[in-house]
N, C-alpha and C positions, 0 to 999 in steps of 0.2 A: 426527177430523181431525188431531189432533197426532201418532196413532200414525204414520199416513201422512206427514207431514212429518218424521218420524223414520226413516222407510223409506227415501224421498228420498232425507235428507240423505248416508245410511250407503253409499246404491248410488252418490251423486255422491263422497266422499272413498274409494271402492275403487276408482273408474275413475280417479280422480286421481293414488292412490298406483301403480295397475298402470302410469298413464304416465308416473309418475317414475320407477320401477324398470328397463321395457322398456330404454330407449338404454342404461344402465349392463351390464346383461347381453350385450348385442350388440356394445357396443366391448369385454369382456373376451374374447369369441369371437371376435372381428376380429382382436384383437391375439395369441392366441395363434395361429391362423392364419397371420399373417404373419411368423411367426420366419424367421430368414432363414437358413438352414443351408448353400445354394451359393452362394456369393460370387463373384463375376464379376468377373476384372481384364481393365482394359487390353489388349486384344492388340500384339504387337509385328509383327504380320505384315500386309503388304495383300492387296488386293485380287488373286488369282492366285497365293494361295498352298494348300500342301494338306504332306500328306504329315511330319506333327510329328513332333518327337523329344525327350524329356525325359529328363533324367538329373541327380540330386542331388549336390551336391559341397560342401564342406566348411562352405561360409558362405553356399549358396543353389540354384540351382539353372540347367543349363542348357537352351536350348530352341533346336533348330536346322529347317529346314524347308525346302521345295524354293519358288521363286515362281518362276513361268515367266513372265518376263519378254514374249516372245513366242512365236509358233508353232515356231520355230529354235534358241532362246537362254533357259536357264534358268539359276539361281543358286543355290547352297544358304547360306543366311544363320542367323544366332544370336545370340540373347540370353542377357545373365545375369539373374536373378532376385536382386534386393539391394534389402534391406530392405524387402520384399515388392510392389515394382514391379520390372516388365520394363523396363529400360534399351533405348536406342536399339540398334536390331540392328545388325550388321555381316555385311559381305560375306566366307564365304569363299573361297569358289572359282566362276565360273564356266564354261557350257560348251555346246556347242552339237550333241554327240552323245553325250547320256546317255540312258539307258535309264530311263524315268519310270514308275513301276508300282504302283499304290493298295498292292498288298501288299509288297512289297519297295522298303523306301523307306530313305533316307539315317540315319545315327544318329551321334552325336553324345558323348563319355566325357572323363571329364578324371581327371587326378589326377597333386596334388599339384603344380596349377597349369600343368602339360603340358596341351595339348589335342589329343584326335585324333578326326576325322570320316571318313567315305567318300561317295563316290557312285559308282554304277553307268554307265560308258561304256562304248557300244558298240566292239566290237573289228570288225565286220562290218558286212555292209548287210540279214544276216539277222536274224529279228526276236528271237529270245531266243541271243543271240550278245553278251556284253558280259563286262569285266571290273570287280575290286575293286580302285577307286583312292583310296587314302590319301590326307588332308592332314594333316599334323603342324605343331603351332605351341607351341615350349616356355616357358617362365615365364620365360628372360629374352630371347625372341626378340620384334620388331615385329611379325614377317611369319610366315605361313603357309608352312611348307614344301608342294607343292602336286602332286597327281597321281604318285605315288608306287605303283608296283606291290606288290599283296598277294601276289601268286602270280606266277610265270613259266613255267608250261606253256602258255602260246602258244595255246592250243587258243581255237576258236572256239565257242565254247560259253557255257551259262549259269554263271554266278557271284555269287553275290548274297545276300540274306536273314543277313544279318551280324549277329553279336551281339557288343561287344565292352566291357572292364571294367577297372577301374587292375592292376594286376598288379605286386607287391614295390614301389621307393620311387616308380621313375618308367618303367616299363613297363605293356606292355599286354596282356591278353589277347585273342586275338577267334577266333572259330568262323564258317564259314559251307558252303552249300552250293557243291559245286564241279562242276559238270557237265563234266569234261574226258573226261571215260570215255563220255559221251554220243553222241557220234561226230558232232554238231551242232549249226548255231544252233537246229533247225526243233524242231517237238516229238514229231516221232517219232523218240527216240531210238532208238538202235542199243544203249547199253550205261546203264548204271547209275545214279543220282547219285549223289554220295558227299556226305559230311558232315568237313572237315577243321580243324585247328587250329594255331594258331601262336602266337607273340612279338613284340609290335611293340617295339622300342625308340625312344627321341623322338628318338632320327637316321633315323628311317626303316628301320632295318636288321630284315630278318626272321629270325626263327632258330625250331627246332625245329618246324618245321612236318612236322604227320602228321594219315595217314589215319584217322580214329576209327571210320570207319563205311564199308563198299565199294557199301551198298546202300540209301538215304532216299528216301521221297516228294520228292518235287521241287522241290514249291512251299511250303512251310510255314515260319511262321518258326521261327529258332532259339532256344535260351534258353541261358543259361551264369549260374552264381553260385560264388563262390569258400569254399568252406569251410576250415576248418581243416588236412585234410586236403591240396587243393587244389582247380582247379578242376574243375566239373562243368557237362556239357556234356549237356542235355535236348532232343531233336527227335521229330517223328513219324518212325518207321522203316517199313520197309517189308518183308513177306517175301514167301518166292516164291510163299506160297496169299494175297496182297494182302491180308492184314492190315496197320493202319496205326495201329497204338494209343502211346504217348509212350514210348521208350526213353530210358535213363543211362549215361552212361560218366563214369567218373570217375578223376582221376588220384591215386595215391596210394603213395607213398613212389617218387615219381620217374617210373609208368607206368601207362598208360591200362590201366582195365580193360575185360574184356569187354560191352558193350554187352546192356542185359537191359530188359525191359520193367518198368515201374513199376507196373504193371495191368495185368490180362489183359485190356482190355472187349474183345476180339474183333472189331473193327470191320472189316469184309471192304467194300473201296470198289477197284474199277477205277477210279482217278483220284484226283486231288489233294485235299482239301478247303477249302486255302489258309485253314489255323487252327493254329497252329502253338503250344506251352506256354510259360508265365512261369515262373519261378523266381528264390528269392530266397532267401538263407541268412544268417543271425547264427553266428559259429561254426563247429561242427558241426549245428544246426537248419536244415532246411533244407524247405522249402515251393512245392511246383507246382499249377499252374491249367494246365487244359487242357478244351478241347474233342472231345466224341464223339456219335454218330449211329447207334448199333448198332441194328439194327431200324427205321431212319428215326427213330428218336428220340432227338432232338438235348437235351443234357445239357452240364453245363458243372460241373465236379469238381475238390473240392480234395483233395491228400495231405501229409502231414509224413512227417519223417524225422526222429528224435534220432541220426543217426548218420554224417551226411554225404552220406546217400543209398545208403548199404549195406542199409538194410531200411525199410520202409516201412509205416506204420499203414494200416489201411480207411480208404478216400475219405471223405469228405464230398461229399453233392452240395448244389448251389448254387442250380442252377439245371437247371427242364426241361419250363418252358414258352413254346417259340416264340422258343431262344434261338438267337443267330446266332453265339455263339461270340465271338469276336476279343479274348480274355482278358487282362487286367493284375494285377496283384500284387505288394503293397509287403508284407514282415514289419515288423511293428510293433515285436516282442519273439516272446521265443521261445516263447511259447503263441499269439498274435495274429496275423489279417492282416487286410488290406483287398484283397478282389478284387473287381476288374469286369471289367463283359461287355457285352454289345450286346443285347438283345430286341426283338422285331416285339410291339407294342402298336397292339391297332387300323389293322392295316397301314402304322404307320408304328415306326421304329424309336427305342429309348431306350437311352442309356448307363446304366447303374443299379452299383451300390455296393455293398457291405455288409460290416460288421465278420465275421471270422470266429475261434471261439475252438478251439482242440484238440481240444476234448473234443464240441465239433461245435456249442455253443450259435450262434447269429447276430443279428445286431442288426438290424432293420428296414430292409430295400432302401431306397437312396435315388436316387431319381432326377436323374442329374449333367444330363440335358441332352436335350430331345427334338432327332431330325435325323432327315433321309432316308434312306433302308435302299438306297439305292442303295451299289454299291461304290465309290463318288468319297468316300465317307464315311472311306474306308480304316479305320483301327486306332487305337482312341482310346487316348490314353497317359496313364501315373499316377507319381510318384513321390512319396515322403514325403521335406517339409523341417520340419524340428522337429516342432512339434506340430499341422504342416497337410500336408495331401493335396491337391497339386495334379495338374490335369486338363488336357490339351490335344488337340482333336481339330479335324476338316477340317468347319466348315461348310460346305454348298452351297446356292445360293439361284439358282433360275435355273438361269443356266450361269456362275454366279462363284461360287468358295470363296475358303474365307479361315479363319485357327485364331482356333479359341477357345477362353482359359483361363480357370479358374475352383478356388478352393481350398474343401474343406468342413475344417474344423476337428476333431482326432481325437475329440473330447469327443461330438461331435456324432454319432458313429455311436451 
């Protein structure tokens, strides 16, 4: 009998201890769980707004975006990022016949306290028929200089997909596509796109504007980073067997070189694929993300360059399963980057992350944000301020979007 009350006792102080133990183990598994590596701010945008743009500047960052106010009358507005809240936005230009388009959307650059934006107005009542209009706002001006022509060939044509960067103490550079050779607003052109470049000055004044390229895909966006050398100007090209893979032109010692592929992938597409390469340079380092689909099989690839973009190391791929492409890219340093992309997960789609190092190691994808893989989603944006990576893309819900930003911290890759 006493063995047995010894048996007892031993089976009742192991069930005891197992249920003192239990919670303790399950709150250290809850807590490591919930670390919180995307950080979600404030949006500064409402209801009807879409179409983001970010861009980093000396003591934070900026964010500009279209809100269509109503079916007639839309706005493009911007905030700064100071002391890691988005400040009350401001209005800077309004308009009532712009050209609104998930991929080709407004941007937004500063430097050295100048500010310069565009948006896309129609010059026609044809539908891809608009031009590149400037607003310039400089550090000791109130107001907005406002509608300001990029180009003056007159032509009715497309113009649009604008990448633009500070340039020397207080100018600008910008690239975009210029459909004047086109022969129309409609989209069966008659002649070519081209891909052209210029100088903005903060009075509005253009100068050195040239042809870089007589023949681009159409619809894709642009990419431009300024190196040492100067700047370099990265788009999908185009040849006469419809190959459409990432070409470079770069300026150096005063003149544009000849336009050369960065990669051969051979991607043979009759038609646009409307994904267009990032680029970002420290120096002479210089670093591109790009999307391709050779063989229907969609891939998303990163390249460096120690040299301005004169030679280029073997890709890295990234990504290439069920990616949708629509690429971003910040250089950390000159071995590091952080790129993202867009992927269809379980038919719906993810913005996702990840550190990448030269020598091709990667830090664990991180998922920025689940959304809809419709193209109302448009092109999610990145930019590095100090030692965080902020995010801004076009929620939709319904039939209302609206941005949303959010920082992960570089540690965290």
């Amino acid at each position: 009998m006493k063995n047995m009350q010894c048996v007892v006792i031993m089976i009742v102080m192991t069930l005891f201890s197992a249920c003192k133990e239990s919670p303790k183990k399950k709150k250290i598994a809850k807590a490591k769980a919930e670390k919180k590596i995307v950080n979600h701010l404030v949006s500064p945008a409402k209801k009807g707004s879409s179409l983001p743009s970010l861009f980093t500047t000396n003591d934070g960052a900026l964010l500009s975006w279209v809100h269509e106010i109503n079916d007639s009358l839309a706005e493009l507005k911007y905030a700064q990022l100071s002391e890691g809240q988005w400040k009350e936005p401001e209005t800077i230009v309004q308009g009532s016949d712009w050209f609104i388009n998930w991929a080709d959307f407004p941007t937004i650059a500063e430097n050295n306290g100048n500010l310069l934006s565009h948006v896309l107005k129609k010059s026609s009542k044809e539908t891809f028929a608009y031009d590149v209009q400037l607003n310039l706002k400089s550090k000791t001006g109130s107001s907005w200089n406002k509608n300001l022509p990029l180009h003056t060939d007159g032509t009715k044509t497309e113009h649009g997909f604008v990448t633009m960067l500070p340039l020397k103490e207080d100018a600008f550079f910008i690239t975009w596509l210029d459909g004047r050779n086109t022969g129309g607003g409609s989209r069966g052109h008659e002649g070519n796109m081209n891909i052209r470049a210029a100088e903005v000055a903060i009075d509005g004044t253009v100068s050195n504007d040239v042809l870089l390229d007589g023949k681009t895909c159409s619809c894709c966006q642009t990419a431009a980073a300024i190196t040492d050398n100067g700047p370099v100007v990265l788009y999908r090209d185009r040849t006469d067997t419809e190959i459409r893979d990432i070409a470079i032109t770069r300026m150096v010692d005063g003149e544009w070189t000849k336009p050369k592929f960065i990669f051969n992938d051979g991607w043979k597409i009759n038609g646009c694929p409307v994904n267009g390469p990032k680029a970002d340079a420290i120096n002479n380092d210089l670093a591109v993300a790009w999307f391709t689909a050779v063989n229907n099989e969609p891939k998303v690839k990163l390249v460096f360059s120690l040299d301005g973009g004169e030679n280029f190391e073997s890709p890295i791929l990234i990504s290439d399963e069920n990616t949708m492409g629509r690429v971003d890219l910040v250089l950390i340093d000159k071995e590091n980057v952080i790129v993202s992309w867009m992927e269809t997960v379980d038919q719906e789609a993810q913005i996702k992350a990840v550190k990448v190092n030269r020598s091709g190691e990667m830090s664990k994808e991180i998922v920025v944000s689940k959304l809809g893989a419709s193209r109302k989603t448009g092109f999610p944006q990145m930019t590095l301020v100090k030692n965080k990576v902020h995010f801004a893309w076009t929620h939709v819900s319904e039939d209302t979007s609206t941005i949303k930003t959010a920082y992960i911290v570089l540690s965290d890759f």
